[in-house]
C-alpha positions in Angstrom: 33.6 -5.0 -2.2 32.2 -2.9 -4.6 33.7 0.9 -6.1 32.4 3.3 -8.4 34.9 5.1 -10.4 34.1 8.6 -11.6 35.5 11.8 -12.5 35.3 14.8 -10.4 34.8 18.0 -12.2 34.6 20.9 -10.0 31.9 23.3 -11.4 30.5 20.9 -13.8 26.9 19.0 -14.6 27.5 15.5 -13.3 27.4 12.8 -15.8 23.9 11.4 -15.9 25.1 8.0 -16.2 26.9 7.5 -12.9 24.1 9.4 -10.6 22.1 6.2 -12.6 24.5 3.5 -11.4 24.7 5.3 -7.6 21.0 5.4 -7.4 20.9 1.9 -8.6 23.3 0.5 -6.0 21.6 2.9 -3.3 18.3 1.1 -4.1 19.4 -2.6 -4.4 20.7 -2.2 -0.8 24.4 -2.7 -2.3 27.3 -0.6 -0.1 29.8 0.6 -2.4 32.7 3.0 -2.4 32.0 6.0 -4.2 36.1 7.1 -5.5 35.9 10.3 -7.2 39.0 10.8 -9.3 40.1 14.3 -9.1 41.4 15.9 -12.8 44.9 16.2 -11.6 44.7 12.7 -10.7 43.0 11.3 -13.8 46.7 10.4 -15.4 47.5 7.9 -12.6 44.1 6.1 -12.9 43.2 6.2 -16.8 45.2 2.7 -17.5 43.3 1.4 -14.6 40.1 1.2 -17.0 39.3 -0.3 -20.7 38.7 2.4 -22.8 40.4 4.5 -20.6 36.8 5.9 -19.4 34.7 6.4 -16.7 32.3 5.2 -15.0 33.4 2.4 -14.1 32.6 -0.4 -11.6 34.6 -2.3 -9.5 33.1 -5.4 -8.0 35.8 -7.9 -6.2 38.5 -7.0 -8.4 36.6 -6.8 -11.7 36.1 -3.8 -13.5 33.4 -3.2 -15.6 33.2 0.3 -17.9 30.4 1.5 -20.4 28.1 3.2 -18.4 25.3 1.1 -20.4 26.8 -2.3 -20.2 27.2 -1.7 -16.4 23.4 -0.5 -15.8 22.2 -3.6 -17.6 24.4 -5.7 -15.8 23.1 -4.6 -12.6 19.7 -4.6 -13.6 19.6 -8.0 -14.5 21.8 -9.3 -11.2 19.3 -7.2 -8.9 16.1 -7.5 -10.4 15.6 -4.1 -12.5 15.8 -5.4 -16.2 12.1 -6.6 -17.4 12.3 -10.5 -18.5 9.8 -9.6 -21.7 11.1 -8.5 -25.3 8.3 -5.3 -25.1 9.0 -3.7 -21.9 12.6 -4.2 -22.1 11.9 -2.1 -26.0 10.8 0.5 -23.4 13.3 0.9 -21.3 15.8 1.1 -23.6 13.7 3.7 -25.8 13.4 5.8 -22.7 17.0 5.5 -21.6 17.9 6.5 -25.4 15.1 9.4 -25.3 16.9 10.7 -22.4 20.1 10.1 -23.2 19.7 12.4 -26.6 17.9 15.3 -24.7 21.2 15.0 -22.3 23.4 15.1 -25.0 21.9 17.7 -27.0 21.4 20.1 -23.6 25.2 19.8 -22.8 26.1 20.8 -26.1 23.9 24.0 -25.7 24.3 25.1 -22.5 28.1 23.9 -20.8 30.9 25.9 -21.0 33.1 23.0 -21.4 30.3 22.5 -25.2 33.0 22.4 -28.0 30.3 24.5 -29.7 31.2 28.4 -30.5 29.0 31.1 -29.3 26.7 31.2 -32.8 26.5 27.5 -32.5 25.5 27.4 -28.5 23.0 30.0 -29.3 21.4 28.0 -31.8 21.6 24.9 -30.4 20.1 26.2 -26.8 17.0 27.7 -29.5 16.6 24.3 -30.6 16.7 22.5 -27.5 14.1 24.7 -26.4 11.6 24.7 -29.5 12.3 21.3 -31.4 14.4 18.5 -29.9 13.3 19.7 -25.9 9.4 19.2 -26.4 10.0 16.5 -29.0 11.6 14.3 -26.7 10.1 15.5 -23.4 6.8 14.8 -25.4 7.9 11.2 -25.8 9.2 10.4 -22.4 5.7 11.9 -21.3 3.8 9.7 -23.3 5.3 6.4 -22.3 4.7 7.4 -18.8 1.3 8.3 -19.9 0.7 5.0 -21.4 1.8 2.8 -18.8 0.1 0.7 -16.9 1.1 2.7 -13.5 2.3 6.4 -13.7 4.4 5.4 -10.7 6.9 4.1 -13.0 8.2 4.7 -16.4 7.5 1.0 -17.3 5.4 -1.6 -15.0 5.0 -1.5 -12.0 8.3 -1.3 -10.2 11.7 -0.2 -10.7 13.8 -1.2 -14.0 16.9 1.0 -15.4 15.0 3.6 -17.2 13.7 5.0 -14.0 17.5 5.2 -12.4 18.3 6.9 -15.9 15.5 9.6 -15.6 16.1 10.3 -12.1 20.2 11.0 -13.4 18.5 13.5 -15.5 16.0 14.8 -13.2 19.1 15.4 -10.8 21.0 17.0 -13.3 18.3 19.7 -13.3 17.4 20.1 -10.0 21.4 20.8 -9.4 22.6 22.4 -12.4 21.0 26.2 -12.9 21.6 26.1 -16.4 19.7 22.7 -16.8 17.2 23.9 -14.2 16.2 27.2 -16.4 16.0 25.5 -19.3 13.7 22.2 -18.0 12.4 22.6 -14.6 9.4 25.1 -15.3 9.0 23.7 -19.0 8.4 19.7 -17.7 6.7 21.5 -14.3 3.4 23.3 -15.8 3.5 21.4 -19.8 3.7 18.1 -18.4 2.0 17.8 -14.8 2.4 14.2 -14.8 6.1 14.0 -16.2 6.9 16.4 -13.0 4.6 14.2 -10.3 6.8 11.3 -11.7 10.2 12.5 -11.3 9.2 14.2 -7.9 7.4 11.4 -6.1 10.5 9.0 -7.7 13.2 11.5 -6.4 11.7 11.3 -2.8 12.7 7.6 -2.7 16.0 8.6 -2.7 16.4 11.6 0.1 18.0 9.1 2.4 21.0 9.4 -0.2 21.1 13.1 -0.9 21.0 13.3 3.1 17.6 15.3 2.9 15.5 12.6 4.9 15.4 12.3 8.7 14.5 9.2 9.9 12.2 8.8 13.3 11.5 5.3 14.9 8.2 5.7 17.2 8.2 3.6 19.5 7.3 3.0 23.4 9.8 3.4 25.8 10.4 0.1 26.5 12.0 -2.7 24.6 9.3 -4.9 22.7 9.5 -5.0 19.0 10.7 -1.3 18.5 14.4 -2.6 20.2 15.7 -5.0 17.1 14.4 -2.3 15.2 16.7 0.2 16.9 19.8 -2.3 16.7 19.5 -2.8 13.3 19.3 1.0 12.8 22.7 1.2 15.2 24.4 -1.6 13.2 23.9 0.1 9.8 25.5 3.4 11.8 22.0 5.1 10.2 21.2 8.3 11.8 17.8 8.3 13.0 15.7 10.0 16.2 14.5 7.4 18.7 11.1 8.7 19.9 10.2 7.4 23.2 6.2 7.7 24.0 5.4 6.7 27.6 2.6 4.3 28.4 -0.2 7.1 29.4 0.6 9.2 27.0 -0.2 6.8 24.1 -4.1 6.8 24.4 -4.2 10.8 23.2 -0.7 10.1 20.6 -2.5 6.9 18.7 -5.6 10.0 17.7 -3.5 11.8 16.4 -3.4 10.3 13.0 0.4 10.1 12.7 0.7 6.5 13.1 -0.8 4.0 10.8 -2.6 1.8 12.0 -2.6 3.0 15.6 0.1 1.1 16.5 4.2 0.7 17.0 6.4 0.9 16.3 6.1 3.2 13.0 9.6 4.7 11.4 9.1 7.7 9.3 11.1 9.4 7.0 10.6 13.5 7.1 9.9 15.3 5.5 8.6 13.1 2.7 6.1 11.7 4.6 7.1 7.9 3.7 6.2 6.2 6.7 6.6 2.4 7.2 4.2 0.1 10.2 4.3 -3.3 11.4 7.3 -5.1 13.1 8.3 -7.7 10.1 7.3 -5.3 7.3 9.8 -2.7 8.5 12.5 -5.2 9.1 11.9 -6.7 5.8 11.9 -3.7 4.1 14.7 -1.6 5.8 16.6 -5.4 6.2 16.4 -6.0 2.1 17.1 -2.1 1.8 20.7 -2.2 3.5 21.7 -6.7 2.9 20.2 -7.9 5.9 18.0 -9.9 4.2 19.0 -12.9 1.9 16.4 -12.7 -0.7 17.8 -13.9 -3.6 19.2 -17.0 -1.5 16.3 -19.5 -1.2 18.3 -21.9 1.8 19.8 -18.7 3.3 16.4 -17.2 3.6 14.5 -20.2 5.1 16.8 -19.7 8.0 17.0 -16.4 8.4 13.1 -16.5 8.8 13.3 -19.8 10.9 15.1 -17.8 13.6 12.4 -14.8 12.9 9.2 -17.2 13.5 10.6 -19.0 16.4 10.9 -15.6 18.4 7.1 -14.7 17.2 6.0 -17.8 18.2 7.5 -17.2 22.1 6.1 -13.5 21.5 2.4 -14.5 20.1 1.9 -17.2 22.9 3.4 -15.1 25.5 1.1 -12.7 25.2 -2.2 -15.3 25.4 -1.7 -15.2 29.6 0.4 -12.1 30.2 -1.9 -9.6 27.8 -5.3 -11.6 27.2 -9.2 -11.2 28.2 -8.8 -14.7 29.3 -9.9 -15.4 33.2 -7.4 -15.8 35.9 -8.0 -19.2 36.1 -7.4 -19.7 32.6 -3.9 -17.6 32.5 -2.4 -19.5 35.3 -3.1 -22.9 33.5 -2.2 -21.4 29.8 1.4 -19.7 31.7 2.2 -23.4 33.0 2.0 -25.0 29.8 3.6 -21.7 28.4 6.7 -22.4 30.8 6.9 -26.3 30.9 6.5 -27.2 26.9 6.9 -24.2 24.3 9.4 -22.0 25.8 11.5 -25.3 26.4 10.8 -26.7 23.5 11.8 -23.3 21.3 14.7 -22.2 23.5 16.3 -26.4 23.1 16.2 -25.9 19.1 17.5 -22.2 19.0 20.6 -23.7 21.6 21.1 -26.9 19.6 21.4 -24.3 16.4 23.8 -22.1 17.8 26.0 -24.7 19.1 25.6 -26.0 15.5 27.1 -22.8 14.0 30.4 -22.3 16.4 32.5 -21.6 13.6 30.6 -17.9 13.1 29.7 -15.3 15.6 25.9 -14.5 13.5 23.0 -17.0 13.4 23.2 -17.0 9.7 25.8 -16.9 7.4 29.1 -14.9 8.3 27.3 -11.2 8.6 24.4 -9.8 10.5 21.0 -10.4 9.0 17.5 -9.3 10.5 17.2 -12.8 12.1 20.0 -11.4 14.7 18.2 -8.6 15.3 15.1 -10.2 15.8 17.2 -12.2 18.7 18.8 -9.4 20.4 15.5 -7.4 20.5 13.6 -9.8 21.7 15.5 -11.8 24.1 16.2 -8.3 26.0 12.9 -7.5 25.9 11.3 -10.8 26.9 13.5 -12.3 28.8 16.1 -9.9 30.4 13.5 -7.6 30.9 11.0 -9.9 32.0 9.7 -10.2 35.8 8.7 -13.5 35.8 10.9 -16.1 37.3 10.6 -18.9 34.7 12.3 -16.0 32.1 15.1 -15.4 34.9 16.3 -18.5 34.8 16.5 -18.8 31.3 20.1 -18.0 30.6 21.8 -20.1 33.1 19.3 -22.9 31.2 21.0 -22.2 27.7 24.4 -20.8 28.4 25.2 -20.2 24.4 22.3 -18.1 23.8 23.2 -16.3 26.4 27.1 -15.9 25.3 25.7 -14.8 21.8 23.8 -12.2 23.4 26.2 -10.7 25.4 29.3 -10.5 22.7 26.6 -9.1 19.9 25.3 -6.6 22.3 29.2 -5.5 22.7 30.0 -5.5 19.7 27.0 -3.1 18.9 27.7 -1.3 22.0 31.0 -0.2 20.3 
């Protein structure tokens, strides 16, 4: 289990540090407990943490404080600390860089500033003439200097993005921040402000401003495991049904890339995602569905995934080809009589294998059960064909599996 510890502070700018950490564990897939520790409530908790400080991190019992010790921690567990000397200089400089513009800004502009009136006053002045543009201008340059402008160093995510996105938020929800920044960073430094927006769109699934659509005919195929994994992760989303005939005039209209299905998109940021194991992977990593940083986990995970495209892709040589008649009836005998026996035998042996848990890998879901339950209602439960209808009186466990998982989701 994993908790982050913060203090909530009605009326005040949220601490740039812990929106870091959330947005951190929001993109690395990671569920975590977000506790909020009221002010009346701070006595009861303070001996809970070194330092006597939040944020904090809990992760199975051990607590880990200093908001910068924690984001390099997790950067280096998930993936978003660089591995050379230079661009790891970077991100640090940037964090830093933003970290002082924070620091200064709070000073000038909270009420809680220990600053008097005089001192706000000139403090605000010189956040807005000296330290403001001085550091704004760095920030800007890095960005400007990088090798992509989609990210503050390389080419993907590290920790100084996380950091700048804590800031951005702090002036998008703070009007004091927002009158000070926003319109500044907005027409001075056009690039700065594509940056942070595009960045910030990643993350409207968090703030709740993103509604998710799966398109998808209204039938079963490779939209259904999409839709149960959706259901499993209790992730509200719109399940868009086209019908058959209407799909000739829907596929011109330029919404779907591709021109296929299933497509989920996320409005309104436009972020739209196509083809069957590219969405699963990626909405499967998002959320821990998907074991990739376990080499032996992963192999079977996409064992499980490859057997079911193998049924799918030979499947569709007779049932959906150009091929003559003559041709399908002799490919759906050897169809029925050596591959689907031969598949179905190795996915029974391997369930029988793995008695002792109720998934096909490991002790959770992970796509590859998905993959299962999609398919095996679609192709064989929903299937016409005789040789399909006998299929789970042939392998009895398969079946069982099905039928508990699909209650369980049913739920």
């Amino acid at each position: 289990t994993t908790e982050i510890y913060t203090r909530s502070i009605v009326g005040s700018v949220r601490c740039v540090q812990e929106t870091a950490i959330r947005l951190l564990l929001f993109h690395a897939g990671l569920k975590f407990e977000d506790v909020r520790i009221k002010r009346e409530d701070w006595p009861k908790y303070k001996d809970k943490f070194e330092l006597k400080q939040v944020p904090a991190l809990e992760i199975d019992g051990k607590i880990l404080t200093q908001s910068y010790a924690i984001l390099e921690y997790l950067g280096s567990k998930y993936g978003y600390l660089p591995k050379t000397y230079d661009k790891l200089y970077k991100v640090i400089f940037v964090m830093n860089t933003a970290e002082d513009i924070y620091r200064k800004a709070y000073m000038a502009l909270m009420p809680s500033s220990p600053l008097d009136a005089k001192a706000k006053d000139e403090a605000k002045k010189n956040i807005l003439e000296v330290d403001g543009p001085l550091h704004l201008g760095a920030l800007f340059k890095k960005l400007s200097e990088n090798e992509s402008q989609k990210f503050i160093v390389g080419h993907k995510y590290t920790i100084a993005d996380f950091y700048l996105l804590g800031f951005w938020a702090t002036v998008l929800q703070n009007p004091d921040f927002n009158a000070t920044f926003y319109e500044v960073i907005k027409t001075k430094m056009p690039g700065l402000f594509t940056y942070l927006d595009e960045r910030m769109k990643d993350f409207n699934p968090y703030y709740k401003k993103c509604a998710t659509k799966l398109y998808y005919f209204d039938a079963a195929g490779h939209g259904e495991m999409i839709r149960l994994m959706l259901k499993a992760m209790k992730f509200p989303f719109e399940d868009i049904r086209i019908k058959i005939e209407d799909w000739p005039k829907e596929k011109e209209t330029g919404k779907f890339i591709l021109k296929e299905l299933p497509v989920v998109a996320c409005e309104p940021c436009g972020v739209k995602f196509a083809q069957t194991d590219a969405i699963m992977h990626r909405i499967g990593g998002r959320y821990g569905y998907l074991p990739i940083n376990k080499p032996e986990k992963l192999y079977k995970v996409v064992w499980w995934c490859n057997t079911w495209k193998d049924l799918i892709v030979n499947y569709m040589g007779f049932a959906h080809s150009s091929y003559s008649e003559e041709k399908k009836k002799e490919f759906r005998i050897y169809y029925f009589t050596k591959i689907v026996p031969s598949l179905f035998e190795a996915m029974e042996s391997k369930i029988m294998m793995n008695k002792c848990s109720d998934y096909l890998v490991g002790k959770s879901y992970t796509v590859a059960d998905f993959y299962f339950l999609g398919l095996y209602k679609a192709l064989v439960l929903s299937s016409n064909l005789e040789e399909y209808n006998a299929i789970p009186e042939k392998y009895p466990a398969l079946n069982a599996y099905y039928k508990k998982q699909m209650g369980l989701l049913s739920q």
